[in-house]
Structures are given as C-alpha cells and as structure tokens.
CHARMM internal coordinates of N, CA and C (Angstrom, degrees):
IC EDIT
DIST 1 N 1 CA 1.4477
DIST 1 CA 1 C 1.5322
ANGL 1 N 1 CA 1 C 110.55
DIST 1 C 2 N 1.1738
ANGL 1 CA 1 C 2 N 123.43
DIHE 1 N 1 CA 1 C 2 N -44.16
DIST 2 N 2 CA 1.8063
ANGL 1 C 2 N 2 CA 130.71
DIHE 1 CA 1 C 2 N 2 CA 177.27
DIST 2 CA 2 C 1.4382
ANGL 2 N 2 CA 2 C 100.13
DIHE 1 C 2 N 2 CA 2 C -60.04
DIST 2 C 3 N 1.4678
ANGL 2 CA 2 C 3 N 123.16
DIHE 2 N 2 CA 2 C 3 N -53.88
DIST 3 N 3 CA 1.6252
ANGL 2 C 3 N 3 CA 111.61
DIHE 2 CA 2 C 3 N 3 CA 177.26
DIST 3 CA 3 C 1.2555
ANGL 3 N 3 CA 3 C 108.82
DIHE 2 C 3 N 3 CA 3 C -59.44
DIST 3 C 4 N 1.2913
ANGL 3 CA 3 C 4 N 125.71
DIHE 3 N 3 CA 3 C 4 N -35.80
DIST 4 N 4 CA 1.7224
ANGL 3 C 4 N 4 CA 113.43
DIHE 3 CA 3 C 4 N 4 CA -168.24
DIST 4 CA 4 C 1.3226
ANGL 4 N 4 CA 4 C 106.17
DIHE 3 C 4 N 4 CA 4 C -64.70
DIST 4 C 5 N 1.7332
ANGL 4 CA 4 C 5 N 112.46
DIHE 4 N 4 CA 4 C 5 N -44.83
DIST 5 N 5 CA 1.4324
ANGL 4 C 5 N 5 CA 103.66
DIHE 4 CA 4 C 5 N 5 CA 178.87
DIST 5 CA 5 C 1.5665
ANGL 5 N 5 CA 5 C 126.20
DIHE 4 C 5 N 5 CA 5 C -66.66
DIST 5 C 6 N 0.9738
ANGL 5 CA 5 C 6 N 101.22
DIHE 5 N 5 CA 5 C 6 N -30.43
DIST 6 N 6 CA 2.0180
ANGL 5 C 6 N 6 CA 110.89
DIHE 5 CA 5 C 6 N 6 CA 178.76
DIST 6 CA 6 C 1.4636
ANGL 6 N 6 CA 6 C 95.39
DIHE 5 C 6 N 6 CA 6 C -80.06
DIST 6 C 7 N 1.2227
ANGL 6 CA 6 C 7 N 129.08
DIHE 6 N 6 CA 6 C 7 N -17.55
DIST 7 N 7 CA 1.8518
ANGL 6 C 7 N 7 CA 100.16
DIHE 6 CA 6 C 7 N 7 CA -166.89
DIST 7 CA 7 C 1.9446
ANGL 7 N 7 CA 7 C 92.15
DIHE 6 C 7 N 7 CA 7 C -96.24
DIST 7 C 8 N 1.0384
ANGL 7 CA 7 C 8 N 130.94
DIHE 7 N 7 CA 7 C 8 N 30.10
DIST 8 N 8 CA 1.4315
ANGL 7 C 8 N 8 CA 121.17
DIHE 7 CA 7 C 8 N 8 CA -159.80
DIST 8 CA 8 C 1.9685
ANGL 8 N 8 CA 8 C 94.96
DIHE 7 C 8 N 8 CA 8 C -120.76
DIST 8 C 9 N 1.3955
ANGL 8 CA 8 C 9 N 95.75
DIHE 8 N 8 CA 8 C 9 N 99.68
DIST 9 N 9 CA 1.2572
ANGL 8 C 9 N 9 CA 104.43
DIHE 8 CA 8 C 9 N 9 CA -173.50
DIST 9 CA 9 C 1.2654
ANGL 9 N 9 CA 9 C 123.61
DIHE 8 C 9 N 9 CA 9 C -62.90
DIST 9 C 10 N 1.5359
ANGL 9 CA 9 C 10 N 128.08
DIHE 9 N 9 CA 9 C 10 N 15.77
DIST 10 N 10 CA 1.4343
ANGL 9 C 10 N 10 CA 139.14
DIHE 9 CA 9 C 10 N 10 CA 155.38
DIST 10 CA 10 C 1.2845
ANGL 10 N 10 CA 10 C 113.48
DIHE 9 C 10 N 10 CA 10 C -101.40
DIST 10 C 11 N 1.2545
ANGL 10 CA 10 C 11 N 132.72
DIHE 10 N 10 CA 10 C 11 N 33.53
DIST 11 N 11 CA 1.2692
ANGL 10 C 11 N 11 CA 149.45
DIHE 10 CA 10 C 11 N 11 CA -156.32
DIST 11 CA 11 C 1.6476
ANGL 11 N 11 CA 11 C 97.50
DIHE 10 C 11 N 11 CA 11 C -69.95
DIST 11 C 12 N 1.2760
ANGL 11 CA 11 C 12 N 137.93
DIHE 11 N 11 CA 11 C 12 N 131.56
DIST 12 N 12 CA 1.3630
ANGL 11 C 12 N 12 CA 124.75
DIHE 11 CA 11 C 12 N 12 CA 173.85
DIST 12 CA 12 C 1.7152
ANGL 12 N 12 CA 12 C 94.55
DIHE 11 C 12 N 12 CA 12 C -135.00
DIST 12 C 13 N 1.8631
ANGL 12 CA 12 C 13 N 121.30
DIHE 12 N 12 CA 12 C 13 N -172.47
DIST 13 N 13 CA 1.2104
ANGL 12 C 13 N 13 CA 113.23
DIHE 12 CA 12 C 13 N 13 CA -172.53
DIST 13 CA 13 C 1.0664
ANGL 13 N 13 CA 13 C 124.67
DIHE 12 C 13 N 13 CA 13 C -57.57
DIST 13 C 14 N 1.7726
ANGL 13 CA 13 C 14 N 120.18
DIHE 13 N 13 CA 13 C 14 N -54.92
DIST 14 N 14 CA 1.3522
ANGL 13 C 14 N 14 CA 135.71
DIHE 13 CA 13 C 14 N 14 CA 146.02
DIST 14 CA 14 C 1.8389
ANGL 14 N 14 CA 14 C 98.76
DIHE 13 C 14 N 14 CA 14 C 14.14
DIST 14 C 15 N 1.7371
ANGL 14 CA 14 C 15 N 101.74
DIHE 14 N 14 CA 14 C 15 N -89.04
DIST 15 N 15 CA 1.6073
ANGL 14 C 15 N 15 CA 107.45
DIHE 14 CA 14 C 15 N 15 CA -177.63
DIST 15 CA 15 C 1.5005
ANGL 15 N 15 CA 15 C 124.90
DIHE 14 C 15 N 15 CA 15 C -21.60
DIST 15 C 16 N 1.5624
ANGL 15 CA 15 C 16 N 96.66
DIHE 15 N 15 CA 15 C 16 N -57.30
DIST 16 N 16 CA 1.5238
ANGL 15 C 16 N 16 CA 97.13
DIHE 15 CA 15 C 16 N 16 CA -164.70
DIST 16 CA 16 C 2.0037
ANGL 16 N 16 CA 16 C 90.18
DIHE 15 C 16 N 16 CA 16 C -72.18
DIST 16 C 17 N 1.2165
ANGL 16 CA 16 C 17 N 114.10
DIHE 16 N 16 CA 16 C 17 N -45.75
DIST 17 N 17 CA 1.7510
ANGL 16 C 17 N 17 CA 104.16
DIHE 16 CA 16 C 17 N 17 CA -171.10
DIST 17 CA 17 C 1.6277
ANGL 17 N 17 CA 17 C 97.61
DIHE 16 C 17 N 17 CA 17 C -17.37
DIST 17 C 18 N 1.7332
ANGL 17 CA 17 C 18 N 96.90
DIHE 17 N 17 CA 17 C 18 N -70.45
DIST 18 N 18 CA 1.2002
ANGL 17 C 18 N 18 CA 100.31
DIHE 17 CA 17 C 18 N 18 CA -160.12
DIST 18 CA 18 C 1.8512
ANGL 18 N 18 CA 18 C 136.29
DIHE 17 C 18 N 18 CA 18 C -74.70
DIST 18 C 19 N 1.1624
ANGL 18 CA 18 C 19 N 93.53
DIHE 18 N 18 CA 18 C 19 N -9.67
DIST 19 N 19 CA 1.5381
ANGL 18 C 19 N 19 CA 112.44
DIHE 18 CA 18 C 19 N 19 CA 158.36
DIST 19 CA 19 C 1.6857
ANGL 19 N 19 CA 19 C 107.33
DIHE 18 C 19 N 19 CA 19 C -50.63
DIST 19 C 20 N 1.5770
ANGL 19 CA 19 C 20 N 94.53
DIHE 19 N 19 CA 19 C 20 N -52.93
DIST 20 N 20 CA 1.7400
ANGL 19 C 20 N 20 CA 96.43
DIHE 19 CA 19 C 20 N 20 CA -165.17
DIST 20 CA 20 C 1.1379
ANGL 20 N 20 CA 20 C 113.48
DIHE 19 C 20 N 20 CA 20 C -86.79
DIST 20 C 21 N 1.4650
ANGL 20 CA 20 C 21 N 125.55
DIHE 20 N 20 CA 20 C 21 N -9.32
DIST 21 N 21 CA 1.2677
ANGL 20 C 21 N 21 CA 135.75
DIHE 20 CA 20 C 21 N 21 CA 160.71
DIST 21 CA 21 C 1.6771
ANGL 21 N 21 CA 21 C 125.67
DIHE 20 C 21 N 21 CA 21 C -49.12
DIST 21 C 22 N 1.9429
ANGL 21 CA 21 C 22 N 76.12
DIHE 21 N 21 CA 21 C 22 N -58.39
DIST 22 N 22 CA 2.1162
ANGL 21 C 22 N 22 CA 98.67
DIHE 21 CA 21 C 22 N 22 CA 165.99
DIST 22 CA 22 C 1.6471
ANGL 22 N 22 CA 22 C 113.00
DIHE 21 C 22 N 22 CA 22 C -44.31
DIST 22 C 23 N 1.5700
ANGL 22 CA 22 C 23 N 106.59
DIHE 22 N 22 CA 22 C 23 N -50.94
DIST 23 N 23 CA 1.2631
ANGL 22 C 23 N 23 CA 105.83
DIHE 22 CA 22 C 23 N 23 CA -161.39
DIST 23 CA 23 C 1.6191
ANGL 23 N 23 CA 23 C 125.34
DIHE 22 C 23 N 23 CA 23 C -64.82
DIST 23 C 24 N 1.7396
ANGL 23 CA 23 C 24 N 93.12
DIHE 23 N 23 CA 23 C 24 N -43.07
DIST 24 N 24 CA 1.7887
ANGL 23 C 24 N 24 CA 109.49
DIHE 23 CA 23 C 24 N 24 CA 156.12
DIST 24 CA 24 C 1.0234
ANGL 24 N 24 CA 24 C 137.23
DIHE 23 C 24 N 24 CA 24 C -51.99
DIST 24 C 25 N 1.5937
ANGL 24 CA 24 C 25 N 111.73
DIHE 24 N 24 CA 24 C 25 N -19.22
DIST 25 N 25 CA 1.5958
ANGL 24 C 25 N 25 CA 121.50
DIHE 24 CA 24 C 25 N 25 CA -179.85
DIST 25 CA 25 C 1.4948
ANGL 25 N 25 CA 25 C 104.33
DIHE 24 C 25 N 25 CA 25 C -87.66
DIST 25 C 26 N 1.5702
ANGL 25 CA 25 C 26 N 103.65
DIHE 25 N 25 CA 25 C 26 N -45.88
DIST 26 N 26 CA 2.0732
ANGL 25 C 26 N 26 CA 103.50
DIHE 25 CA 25 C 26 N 26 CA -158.25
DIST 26 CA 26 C 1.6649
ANGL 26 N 26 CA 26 C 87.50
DIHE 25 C 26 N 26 CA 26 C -94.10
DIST 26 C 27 N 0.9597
ANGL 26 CA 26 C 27 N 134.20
DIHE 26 N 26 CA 26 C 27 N 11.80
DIST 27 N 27 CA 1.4688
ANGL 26 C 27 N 27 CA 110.51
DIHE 26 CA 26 C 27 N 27 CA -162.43
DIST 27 CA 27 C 1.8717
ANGL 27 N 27 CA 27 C 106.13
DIHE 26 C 27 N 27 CA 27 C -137.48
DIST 27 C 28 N 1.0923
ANGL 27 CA 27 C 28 N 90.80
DIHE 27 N 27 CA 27 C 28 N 141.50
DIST 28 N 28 CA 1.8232
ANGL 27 C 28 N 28 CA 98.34
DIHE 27 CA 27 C 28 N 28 CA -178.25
DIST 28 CA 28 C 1.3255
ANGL 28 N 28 CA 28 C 106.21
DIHE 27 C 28 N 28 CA 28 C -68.03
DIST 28 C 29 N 1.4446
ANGL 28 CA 28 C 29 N 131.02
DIHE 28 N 28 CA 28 C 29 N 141.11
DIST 29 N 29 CA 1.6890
ANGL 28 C 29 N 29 CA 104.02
DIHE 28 CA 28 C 29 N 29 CA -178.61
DIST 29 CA 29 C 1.3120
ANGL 29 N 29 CA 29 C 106.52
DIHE 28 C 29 N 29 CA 29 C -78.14
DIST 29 C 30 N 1.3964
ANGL 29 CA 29 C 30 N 124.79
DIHE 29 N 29 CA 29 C 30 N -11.28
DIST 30 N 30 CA 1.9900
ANGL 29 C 30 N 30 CA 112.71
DIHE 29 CA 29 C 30 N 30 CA 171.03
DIST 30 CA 30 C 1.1895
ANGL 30 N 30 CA 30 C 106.98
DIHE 29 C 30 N 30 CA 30 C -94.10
DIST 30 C 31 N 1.3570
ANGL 30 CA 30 C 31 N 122.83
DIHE 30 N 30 CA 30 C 31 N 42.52
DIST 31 N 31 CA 1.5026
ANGL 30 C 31 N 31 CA 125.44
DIHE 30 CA 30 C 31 N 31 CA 166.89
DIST 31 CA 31 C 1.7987
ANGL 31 N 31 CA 31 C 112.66
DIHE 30 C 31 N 31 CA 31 C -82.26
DIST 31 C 32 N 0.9169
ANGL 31 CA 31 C 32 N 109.50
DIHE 31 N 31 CA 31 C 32 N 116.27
DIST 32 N 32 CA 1.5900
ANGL 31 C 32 N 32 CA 115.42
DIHE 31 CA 31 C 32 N 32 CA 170.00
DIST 32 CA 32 C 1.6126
ANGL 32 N 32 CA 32 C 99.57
DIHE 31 C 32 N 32 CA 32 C -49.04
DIST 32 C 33 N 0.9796
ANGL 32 CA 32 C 33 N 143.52
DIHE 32 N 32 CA 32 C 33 N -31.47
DIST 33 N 33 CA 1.5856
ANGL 32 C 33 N 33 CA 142.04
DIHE 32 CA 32 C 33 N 33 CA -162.22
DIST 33 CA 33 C 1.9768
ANGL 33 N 33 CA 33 C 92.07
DIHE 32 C 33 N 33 CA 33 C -96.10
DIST 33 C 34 N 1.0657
ANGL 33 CA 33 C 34 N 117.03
DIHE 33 N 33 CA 33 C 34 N -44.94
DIST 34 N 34 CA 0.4554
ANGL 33 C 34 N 34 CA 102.72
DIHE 33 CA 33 C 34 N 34 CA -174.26
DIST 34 CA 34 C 2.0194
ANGL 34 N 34 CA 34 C 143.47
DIHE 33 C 34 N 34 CA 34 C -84.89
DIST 34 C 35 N 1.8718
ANGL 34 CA 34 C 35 N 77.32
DIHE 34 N 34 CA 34 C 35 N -8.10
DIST 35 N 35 CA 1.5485
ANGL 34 C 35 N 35 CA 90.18
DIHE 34 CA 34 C 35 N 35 CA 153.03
DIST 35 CA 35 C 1.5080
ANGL 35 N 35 CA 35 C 129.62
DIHE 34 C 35 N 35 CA 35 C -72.61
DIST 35 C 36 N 1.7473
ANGL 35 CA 35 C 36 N 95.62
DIHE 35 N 35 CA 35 C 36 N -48.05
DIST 36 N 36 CA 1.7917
ANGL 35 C 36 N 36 CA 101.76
DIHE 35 CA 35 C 36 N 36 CA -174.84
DIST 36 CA 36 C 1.5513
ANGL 36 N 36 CA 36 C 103.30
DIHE 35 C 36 N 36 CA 36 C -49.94
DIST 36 C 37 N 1.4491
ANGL 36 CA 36 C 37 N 118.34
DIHE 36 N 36 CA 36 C 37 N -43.93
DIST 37 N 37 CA 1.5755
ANGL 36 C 37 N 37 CA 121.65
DIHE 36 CA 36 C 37 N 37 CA -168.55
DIST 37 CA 37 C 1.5122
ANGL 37 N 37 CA 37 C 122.10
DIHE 36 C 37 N 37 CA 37 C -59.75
DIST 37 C 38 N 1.2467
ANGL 37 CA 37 C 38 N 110.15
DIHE 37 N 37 CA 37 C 38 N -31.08
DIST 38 N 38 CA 1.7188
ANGL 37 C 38 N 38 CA 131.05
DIHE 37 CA 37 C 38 N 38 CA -179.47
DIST 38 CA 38 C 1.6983
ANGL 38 N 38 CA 38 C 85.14
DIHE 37 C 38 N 38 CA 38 C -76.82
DIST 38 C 39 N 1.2910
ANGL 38 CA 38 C 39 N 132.51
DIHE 38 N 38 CA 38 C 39 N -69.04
DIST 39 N 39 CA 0.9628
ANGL 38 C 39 N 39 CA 120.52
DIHE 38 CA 38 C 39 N 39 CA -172.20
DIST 39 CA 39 C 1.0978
ANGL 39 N 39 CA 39 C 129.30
DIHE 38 C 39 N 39 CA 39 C -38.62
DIST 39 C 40 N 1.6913
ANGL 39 CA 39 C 40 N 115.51
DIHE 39 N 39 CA 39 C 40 N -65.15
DIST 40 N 40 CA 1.7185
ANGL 39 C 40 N 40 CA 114.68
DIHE 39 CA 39 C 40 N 40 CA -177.84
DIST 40 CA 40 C 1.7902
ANGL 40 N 40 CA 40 C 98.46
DIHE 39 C 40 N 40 CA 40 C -62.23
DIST 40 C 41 N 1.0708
ANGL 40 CA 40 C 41 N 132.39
DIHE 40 N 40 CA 40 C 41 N -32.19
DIST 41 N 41 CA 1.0198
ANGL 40 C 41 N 41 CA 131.15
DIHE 40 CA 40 C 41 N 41 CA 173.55
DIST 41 CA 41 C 2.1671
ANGL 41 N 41 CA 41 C 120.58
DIHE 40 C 41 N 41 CA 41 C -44.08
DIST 41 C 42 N 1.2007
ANGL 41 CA 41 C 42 N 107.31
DIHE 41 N 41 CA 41 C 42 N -43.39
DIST 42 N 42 CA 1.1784
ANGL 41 C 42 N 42 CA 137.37
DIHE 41 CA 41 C 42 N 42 CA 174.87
DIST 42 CA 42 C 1.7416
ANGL 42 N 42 CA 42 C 96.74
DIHE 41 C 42 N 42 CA 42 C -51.45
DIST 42 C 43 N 1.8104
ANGL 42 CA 42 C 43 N 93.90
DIHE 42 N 42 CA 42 C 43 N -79.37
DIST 43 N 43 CA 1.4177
ANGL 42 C 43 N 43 CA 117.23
DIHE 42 CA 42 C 43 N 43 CA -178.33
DIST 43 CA 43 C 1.8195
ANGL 43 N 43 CA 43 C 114.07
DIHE 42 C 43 N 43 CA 43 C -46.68
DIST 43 C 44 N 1.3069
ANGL 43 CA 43 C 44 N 104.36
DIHE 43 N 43 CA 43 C 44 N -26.36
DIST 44 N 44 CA 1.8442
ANGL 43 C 44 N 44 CA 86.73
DIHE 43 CA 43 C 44 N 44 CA 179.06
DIST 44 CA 44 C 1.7079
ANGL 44 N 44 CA 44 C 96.11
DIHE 43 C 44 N 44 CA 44 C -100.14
DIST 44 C 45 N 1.5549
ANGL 44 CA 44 C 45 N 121.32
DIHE 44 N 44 CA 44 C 45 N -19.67
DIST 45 N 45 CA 1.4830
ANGL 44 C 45 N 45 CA 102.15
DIHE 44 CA 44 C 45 N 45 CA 174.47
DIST 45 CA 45 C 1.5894
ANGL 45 N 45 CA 45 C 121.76
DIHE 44 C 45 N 45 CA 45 C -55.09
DIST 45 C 46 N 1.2848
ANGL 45 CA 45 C 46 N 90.50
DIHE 45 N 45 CA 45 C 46 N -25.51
DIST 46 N 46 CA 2.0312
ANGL 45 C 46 N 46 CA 109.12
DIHE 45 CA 45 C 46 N 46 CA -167.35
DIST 46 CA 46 C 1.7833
ANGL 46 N 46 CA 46 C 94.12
DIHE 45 C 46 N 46 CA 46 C -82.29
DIST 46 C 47 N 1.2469
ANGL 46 CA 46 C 47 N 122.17
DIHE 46 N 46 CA 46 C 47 N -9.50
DIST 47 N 47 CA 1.6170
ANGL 46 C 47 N 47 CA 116.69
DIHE 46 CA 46 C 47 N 47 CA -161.47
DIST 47 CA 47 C 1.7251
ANGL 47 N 47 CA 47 C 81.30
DIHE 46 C 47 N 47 CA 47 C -123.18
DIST 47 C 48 N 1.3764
ANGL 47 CA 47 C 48 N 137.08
DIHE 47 N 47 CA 47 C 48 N -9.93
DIST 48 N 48 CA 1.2895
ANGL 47 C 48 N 48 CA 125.71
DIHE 47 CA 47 C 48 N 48 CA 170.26
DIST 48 CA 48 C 1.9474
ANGL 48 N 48 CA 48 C 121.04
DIHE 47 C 48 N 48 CA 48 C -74.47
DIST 48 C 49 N 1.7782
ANGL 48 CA 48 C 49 N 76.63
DIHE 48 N 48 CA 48 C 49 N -38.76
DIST 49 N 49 CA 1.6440
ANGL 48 C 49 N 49 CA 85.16
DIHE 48 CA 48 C 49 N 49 CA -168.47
DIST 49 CA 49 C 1.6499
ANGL 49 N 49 CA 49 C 109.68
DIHE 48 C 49 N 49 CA 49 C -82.42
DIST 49 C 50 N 1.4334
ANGL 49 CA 49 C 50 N 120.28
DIHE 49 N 49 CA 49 C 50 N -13.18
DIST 50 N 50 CA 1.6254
ANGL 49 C 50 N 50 CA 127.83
DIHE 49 CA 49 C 50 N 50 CA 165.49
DIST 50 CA 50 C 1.2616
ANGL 50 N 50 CA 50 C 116.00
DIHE 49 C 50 N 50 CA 50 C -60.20
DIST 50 C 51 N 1.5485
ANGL 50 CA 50 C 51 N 121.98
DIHE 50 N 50 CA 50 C 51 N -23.16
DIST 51 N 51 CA 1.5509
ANGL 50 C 51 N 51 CA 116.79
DIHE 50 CA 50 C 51 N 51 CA -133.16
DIST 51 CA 51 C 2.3548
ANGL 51 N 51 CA 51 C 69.11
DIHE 50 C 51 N 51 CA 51 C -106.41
END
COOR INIT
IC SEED 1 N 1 CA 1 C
IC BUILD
C-alpha cells in the first residue's frame, strides 16, 4: 500500500500525509522498516517541493 501511494506520479501533500499516516498505524516505531520508510519518504517530500 506505501508503494502504491509513493509510485503515483501525481503525488501531492495529501499523499505523503497519508503514506505517513500508513506507516504510524502498521508499524512499531522501533521498527528498522520502519525508519528506512519515513526516511525515503522524507527524501522524495524534499525532491517534491524542488521540482
């Protein structure tokens, strides 16, 4: 479900809300997965707002 929402090349803020929403709900916050994911998550918000 997190890839479907990040791979959708009309991606607006909304998206990421709910990406990070996903991640807080299914994910332990000392999840190793669930750090890397917040991260690239981070990294394409910062590459959304350049473009």
């Amino acid at each position: 479900m997190f890839r479907k929402l990040i791979s959708d090349p009309k991606r607006g803020e909304n998206v990421f809300d709910e990406a990070e929403d996903l991640l807080d709900e299914e994910l332990r916050p000392e999840s190793p997965l669930r750090h890397r994911l917040s991260q690239e998550l981070e990294e394409l918000r910062e590459l959304a707002e350049k473009a």
